[in-house]
C-alpha positions as CSV (number, residue, x, y, z in Angstrom):
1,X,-9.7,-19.4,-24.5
2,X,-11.0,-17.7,-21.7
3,X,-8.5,-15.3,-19.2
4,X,-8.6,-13.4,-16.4
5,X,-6.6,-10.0,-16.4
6,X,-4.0,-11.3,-14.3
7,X,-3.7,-14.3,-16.9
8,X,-3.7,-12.0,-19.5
9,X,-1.1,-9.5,-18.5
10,X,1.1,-12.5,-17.4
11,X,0.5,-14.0,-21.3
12,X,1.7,-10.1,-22.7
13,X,5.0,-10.4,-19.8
14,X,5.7,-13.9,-21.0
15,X,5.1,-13.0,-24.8
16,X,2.3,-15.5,-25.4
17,X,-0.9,-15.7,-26.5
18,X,-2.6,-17.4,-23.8
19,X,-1.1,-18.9,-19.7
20,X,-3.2,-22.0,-17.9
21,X,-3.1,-21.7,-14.4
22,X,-1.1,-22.9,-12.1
23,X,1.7,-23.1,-15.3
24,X,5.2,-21.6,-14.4
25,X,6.2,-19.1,-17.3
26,X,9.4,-16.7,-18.0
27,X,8.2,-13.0,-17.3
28,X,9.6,-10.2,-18.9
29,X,9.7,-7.9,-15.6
30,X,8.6,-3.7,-16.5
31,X,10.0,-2.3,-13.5
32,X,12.1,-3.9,-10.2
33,X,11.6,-1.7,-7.1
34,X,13.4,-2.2,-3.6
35,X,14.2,0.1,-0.4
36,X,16.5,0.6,2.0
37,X,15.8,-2.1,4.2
38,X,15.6,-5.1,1.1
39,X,18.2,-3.2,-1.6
40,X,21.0,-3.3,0.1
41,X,21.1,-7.5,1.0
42,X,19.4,-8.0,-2.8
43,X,22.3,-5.8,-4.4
44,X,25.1,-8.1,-2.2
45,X,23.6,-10.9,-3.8
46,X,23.4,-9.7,-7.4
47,X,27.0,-9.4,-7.2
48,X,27.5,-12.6,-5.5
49,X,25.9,-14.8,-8.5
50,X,26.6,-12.1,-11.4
51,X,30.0,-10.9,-10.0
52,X,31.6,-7.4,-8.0
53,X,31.7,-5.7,-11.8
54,X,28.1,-7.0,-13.3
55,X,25.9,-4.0,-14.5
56,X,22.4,-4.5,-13.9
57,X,19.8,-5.5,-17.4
58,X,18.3,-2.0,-17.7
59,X,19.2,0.5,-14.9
60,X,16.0,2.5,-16.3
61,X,13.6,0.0,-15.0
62,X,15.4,-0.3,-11.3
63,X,13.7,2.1,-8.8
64,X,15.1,2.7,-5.5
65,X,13.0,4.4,-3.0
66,X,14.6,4.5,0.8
67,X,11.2,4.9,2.8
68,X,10.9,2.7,5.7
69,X,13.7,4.1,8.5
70,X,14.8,7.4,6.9
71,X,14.4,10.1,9.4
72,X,16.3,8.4,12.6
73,X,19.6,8.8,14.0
74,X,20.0,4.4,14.0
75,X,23.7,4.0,13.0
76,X,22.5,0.4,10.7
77,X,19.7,2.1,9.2
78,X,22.3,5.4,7.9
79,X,24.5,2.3,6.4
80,X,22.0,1.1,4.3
81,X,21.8,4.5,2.8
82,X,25.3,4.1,2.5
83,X,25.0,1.1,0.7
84,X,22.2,2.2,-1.5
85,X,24.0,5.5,-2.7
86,X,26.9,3.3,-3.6
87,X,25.3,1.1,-5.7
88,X,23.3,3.7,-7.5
89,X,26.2,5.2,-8.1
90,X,28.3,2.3,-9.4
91,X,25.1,1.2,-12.0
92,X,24.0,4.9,-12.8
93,X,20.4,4.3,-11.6
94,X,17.9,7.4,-12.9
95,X,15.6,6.5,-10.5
96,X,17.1,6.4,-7.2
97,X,15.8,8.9,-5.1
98,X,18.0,10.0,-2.6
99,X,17.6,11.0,1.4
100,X,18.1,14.4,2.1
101,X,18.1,16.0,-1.0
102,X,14.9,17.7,-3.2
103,X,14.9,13.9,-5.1
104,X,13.3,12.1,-1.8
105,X,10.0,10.9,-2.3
106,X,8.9,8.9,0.5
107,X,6.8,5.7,0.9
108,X,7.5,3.8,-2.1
109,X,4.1,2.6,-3.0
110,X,2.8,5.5,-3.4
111,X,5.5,7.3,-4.9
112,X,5.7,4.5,-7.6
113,X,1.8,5.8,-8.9
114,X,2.9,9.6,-8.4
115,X,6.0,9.4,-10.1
116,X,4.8,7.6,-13.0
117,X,6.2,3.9,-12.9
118,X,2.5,2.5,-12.6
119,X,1.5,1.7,-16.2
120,X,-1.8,-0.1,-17.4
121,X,-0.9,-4.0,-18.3
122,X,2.9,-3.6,-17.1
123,X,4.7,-6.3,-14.5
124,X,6.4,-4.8,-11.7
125,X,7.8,-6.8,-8.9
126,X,9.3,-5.3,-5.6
127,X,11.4,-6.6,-2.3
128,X,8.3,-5.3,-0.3
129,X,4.8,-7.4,0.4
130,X,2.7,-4.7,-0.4
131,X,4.3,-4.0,-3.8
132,X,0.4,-5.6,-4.9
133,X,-0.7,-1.7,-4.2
134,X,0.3,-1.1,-7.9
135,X,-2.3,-3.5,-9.1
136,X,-5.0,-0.8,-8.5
137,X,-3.8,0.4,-12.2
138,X,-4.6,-2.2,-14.1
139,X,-1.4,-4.3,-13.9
140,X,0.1,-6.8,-12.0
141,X,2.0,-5.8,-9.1
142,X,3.4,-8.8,-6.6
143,X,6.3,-8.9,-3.6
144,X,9.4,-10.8,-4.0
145,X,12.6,-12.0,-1.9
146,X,15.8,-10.6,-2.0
147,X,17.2,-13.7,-4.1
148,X,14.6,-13.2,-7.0
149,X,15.0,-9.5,-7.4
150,X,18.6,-9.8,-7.5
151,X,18.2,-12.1,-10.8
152,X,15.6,-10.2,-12.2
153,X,18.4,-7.1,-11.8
154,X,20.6,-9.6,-13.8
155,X,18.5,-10.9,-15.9
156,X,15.2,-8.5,-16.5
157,X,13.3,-11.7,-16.0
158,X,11.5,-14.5,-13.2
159,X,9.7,-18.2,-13.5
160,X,6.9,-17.6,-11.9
161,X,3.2,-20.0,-11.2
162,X,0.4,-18.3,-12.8
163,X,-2.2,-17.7,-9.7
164,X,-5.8,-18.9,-10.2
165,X,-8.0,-15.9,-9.2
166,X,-10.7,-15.1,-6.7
167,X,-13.0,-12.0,-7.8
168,X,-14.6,-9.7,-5.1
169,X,-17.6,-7.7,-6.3
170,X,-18.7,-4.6,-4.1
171,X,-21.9,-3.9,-5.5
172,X,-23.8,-0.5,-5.0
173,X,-23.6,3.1,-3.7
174,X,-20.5,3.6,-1.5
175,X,-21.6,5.5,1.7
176,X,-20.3,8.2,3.4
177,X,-19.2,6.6,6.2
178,X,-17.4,3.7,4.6
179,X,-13.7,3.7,3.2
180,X,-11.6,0.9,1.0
181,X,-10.1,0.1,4.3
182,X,-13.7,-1.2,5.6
183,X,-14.2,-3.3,2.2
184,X,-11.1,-4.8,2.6
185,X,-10.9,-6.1,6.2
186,X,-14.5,-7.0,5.7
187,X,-12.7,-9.6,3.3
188,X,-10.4,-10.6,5.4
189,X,-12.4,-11.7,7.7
190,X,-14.5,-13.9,5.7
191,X,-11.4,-15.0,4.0
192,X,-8.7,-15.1,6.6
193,X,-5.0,-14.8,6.3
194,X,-4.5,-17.5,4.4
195,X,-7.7,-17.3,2.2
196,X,-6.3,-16.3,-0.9
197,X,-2.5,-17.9,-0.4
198,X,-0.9,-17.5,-4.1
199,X,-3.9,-16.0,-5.5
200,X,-4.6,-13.3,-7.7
201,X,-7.0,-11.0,-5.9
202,X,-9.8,-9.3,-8.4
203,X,-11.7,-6.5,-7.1
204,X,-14.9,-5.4,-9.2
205,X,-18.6,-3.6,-8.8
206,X,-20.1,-0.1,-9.1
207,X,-18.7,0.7,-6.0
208,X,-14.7,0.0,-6.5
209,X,-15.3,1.9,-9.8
210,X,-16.7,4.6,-7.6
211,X,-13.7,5.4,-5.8
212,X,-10.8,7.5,-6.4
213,X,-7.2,5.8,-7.2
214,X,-5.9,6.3,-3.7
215,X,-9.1,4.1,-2.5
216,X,-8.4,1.5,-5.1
217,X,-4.4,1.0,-3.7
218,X,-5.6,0.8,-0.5
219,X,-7.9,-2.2,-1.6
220,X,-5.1,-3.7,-3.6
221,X,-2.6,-2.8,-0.7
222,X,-4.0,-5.1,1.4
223,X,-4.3,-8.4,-0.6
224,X,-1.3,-9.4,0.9
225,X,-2.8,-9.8,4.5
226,X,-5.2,-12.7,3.2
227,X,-1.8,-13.8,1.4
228,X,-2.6,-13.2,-2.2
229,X,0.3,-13.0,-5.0
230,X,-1.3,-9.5,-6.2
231,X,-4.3,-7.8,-5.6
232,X,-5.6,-5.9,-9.1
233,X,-8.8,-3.7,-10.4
234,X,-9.2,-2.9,-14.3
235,X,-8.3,0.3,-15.1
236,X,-10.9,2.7,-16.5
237,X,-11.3,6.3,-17.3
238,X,-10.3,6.9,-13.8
239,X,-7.3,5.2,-13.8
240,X,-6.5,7.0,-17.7
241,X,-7.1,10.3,-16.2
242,X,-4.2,9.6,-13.5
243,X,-1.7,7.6,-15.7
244,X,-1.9,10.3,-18.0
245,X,-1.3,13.0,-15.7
246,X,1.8,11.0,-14.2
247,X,3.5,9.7,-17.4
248,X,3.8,9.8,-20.9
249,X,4.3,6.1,-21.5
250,X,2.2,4.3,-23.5
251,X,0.0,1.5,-21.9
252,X,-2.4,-1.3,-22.8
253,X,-5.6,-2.0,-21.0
254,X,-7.0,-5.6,-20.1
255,X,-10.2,-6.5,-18.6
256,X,-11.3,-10.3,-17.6
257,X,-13.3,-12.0,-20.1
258,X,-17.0,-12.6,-19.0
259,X,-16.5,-15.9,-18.8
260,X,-13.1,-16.5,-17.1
261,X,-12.5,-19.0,-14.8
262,X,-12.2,-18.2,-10.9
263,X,-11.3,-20.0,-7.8
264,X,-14.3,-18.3,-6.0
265,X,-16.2,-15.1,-6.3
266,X,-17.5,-13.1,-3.5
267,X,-20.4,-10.2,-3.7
268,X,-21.1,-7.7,-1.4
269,X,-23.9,-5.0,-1.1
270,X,-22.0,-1.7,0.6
271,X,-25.4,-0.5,1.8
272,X,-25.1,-4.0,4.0
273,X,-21.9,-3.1,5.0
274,X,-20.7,-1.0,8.6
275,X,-17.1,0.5,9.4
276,X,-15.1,-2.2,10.7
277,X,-11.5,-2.9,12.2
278,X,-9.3,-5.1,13.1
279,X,-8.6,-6.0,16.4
280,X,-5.5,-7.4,17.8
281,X,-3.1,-9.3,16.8
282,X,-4.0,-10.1,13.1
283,X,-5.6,-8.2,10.4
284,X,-8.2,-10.9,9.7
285,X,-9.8,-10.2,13.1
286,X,-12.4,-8.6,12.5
287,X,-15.5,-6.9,14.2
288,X,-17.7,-3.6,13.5
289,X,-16.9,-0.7,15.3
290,X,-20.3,-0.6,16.8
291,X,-19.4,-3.6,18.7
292,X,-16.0,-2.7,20.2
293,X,-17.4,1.0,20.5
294,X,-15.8,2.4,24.2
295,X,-12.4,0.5,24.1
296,X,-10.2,3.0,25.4
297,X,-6.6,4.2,22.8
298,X,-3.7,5.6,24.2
299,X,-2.7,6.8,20.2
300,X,-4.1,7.5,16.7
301,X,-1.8,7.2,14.2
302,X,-3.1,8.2,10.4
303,X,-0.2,8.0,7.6
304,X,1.8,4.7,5.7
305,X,1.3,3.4,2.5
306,X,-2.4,2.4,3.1
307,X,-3.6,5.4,5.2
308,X,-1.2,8.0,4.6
309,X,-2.5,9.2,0.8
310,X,-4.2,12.7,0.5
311,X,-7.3,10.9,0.2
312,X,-6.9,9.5,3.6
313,X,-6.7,13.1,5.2
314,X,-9.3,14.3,3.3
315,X,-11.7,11.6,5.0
316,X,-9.8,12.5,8.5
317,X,-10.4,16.3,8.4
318,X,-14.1,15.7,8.1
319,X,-14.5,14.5,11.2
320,X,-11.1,16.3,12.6
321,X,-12.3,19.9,11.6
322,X,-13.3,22.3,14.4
323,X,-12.5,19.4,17.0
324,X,-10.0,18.3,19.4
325,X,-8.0,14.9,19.7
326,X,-8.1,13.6,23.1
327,X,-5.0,11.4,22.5
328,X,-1.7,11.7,20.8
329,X,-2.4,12.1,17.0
330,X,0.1,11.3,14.6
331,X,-0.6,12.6,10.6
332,X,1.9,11.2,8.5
333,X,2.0,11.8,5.2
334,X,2.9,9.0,2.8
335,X,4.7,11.4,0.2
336,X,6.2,14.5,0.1
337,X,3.9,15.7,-2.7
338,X,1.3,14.8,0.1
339,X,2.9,16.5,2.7
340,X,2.9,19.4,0.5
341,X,-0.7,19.1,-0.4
342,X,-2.1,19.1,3.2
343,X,-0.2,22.8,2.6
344,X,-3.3,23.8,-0.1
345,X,-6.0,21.2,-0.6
346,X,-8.9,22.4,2.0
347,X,-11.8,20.7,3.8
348,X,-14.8,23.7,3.6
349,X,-12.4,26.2,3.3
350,X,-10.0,25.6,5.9
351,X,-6.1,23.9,4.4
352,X,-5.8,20.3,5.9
353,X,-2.2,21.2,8.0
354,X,-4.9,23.7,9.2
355,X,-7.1,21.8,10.4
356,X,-4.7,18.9,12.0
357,X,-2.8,21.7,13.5
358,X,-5.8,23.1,15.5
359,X,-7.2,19.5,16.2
360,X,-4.1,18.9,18.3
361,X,-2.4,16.3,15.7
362,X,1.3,16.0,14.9
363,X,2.3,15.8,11.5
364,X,5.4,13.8,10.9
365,X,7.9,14.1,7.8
366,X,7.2,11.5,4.8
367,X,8.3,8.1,5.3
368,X,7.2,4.9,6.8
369,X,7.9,6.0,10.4
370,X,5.7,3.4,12.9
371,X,4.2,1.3,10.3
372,X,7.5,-0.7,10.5
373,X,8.1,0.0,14.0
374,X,11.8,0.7,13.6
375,X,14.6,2.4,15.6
376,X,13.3,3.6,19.0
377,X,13.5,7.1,17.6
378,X,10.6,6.4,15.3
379,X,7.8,8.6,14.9
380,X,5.0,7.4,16.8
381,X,6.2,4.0,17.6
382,X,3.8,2.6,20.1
383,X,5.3,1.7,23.9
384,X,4.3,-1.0,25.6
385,X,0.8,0.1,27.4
386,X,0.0,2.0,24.4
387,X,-3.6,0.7,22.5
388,X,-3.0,2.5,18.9
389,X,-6.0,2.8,16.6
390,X,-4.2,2.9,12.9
391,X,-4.3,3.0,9.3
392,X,-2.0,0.9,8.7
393,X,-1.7,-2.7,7.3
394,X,-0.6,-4.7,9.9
395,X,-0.9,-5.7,13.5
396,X,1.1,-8.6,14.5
397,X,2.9,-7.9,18.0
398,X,5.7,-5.7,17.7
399,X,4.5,-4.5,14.4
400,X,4.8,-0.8,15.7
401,X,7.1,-1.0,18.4
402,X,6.7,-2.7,21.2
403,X,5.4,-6.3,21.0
404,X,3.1,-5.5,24.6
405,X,1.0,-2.5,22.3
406,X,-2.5,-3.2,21.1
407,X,-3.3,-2.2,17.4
408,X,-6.4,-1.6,16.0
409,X,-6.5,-1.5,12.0
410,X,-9.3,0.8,11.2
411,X,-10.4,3.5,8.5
412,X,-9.4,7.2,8.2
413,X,-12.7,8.7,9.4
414,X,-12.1,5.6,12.4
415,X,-9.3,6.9,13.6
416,X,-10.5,10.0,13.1
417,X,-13.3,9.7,15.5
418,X,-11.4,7.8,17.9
419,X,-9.0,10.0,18.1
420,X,-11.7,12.9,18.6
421,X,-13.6,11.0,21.9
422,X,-10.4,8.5,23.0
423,X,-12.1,5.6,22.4
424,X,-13.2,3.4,19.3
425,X,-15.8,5.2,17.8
426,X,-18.1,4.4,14.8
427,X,-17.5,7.6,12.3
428,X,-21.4,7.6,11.8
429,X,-21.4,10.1,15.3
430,X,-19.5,13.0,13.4
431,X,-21.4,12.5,9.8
């Protein structure tokens, strides 16, 4: 019988041949991943139900990556590291990676891919919404609460509902002045936030194919804003080239069989396409840049888990190189291999730091920083006046900061050229 990849890597999790849709199945989980602001209330509950002395199934496949408020001086948020380094300790967890020492890696979605935990055809749920960033490598990748990691740390398994799927074809040359971030708040607004509640979100075309991995996440990233259980691309020789380079595991490949069955399919011609953002408060509210070109921003903020990769600041020096910002400019990078890669990758020449140094920006340390709005001491947490354009994920009030700031979800090279003139700006005036 016909399957789609998500069916099919479910069937390999729940060692069967073949799942129906809309069946609830035992999954083997590959890998649980949590931070610092989920861990430490899922690892009080794993000791609740499985008791104070209960080791975890297979400390190997826990991975702990504190991210989201790391570098602040917020009393809670230095418990939780507390709390984290404690239980680490107690379960000898390999793959915690501690604050403050050479093992910190940063945001956890991307440092999942970089340090090799992303594997072809593998499960891996996390206590974290956009853990469906992972799906970008072929396997499924889907947010969880508290209460179901801590009995997958028990137990190594969950009963989930297989999701029907919904397939978005991108077909055609990618342009130059269109990012994944355009593709996929163009379909969220077609979709909405709700459009693809507790379904599996396929991306597909010449022109997903055509981008790099960091591209793909940022596509898969995003599911989650139109509500889908996990967002997910086949891998391909791309996607090889990267896994290999990352980890030594061995992996198994699915693709969707031609005639699979879908909730919907949607196809889109990128040469019909236009940057995009989202205007406040929602991500599915959508309008091209040409249209709200001249709205005024107090901030631009480039960095988090969708906008923070070293793709992202390639895009951003294009435009940024041999200019100035006219508003504050925050680069943060994702990763601390990112961080260090802004050091020695160049745009024509010239490092990226380089470039982001003499364009006026600030770069921040690796972590999360005003995604998640946070602590008051937050990097670039938005006030309450502040209009921020941003690469990030969300903007629901408060999502930054303060619940009175204006965010605009937009592309790299959008922020980029917003940043440059102070106002929304379509990136087609600086290519």
């Amino acid at each position: 019988m016909a399957q789609t990849i998500t069916q099919k890597i479910l069937s390999r999790a729940a060692n069967r041949k073949f799942v129906d849709t809309g069946e609830n199945v035992w999954l083997n989980v590959d890998i649980l991943l949590t931070h610092d602001v989920c861990g430490p209330p899922t690892f009080d509950i794993f000791k609740q139900e499985f008791g104070p002395d209960a080791k975890v199934w297979d400390p190997e496949k826990v991975v702990v990556l504190p991210d989201h408020y790391i570098f602040t001086a917020n009393e809670h948020a230095h418990r939780n590291i507390d709390l984290l380094r404690q239980f680490a300790s107690e379960q000898s967890l390999p793959n915690y990676y501690d604050v403050g020492t050479d093992r910190y890696k940063g945001v956890c979605h991307v440092a999942l891919a970089e340090e090799g935990f992303n594997i072809p055809g593998t499960v891996l749920f996390g206590t974290d919404s956009h853990t469906c960033t992972s799906g970008a490598f072929g396997m499924f990748g889907s947010g969880i609460g508290n209460t179901d990691a801590a009995f997958i740390l028990g137990t190594g398994k969950l009963w989930e509902k297989v999701p029907e799927s919904m397939k978005f074809i991108f077909e055609g040359d990618m342009p130059e002045y269109l990012c994944a971030k355009d593709l996929i708040l163009q379909i969220l607004g077609d979709i909405g936030t709700d459009g693809a509640t507790y379904r599996a979100m396929e991306f597909d075309g010449e022109a997903v194919y055509s981008l790099p991995v960091d591209e793909r996440m940022t596509l898969c990233n995003m599911a989650i804003e139109a509500g889908g259980m996990n967002g997910i691309i086949a891998a391909d020789a791309v996607t090889e080239a990267y896994v290999k380079a990352h980890s030594s595991k061995p992996y198994e490949i699915f693709q969707s069989d031609p005639d699979a069955d879908y909730h919907s399919v949607y196809r889109y011609n990128v040469r019909e396409l236009e940057p995009v953002v989202a205007k406040p408060h929602s991500p599915d509210n959508r309008a091209t840049v040409r249209s709200m070109q001249g709205t005024k921003i107090t901030k631009s903020y480039i960095g988090s888990c969708t906008g923070g990769k070293l793709t992202d600041f390639m895009l951003a020096a294009k435009i940024l190189k041999g200019k100035q910002v006219t508003v504050p400019t925050n680069i943060v990078p994702a990763t601390v291999l990112v961080a260090r890669a802004l050091e020695c990758e160049t745009w024509e020449g010239v490092t990226l730091k380089k470039i982001f140094e003499d364009a006026g920006c600030s770069i921040a340390l690796p972590s999360c920083a005003a995604c998640l709005g946070g602590p008051a001491d937050t990097v670039g947490r938005s006030a309450d006046q502040d209009v921020v354009v941003s690469t990030t994920n969300r903007n629901f009030p408060g999502r930054m900061g303060s619940k009175k700031a204006e965010v605009y979800l937009a592309s790299p090279l959008t922020a980029a050229a917003s940043a440059v003139t102070g106002k929304l700006t379509d990136p087609r005036e600086f290519l």
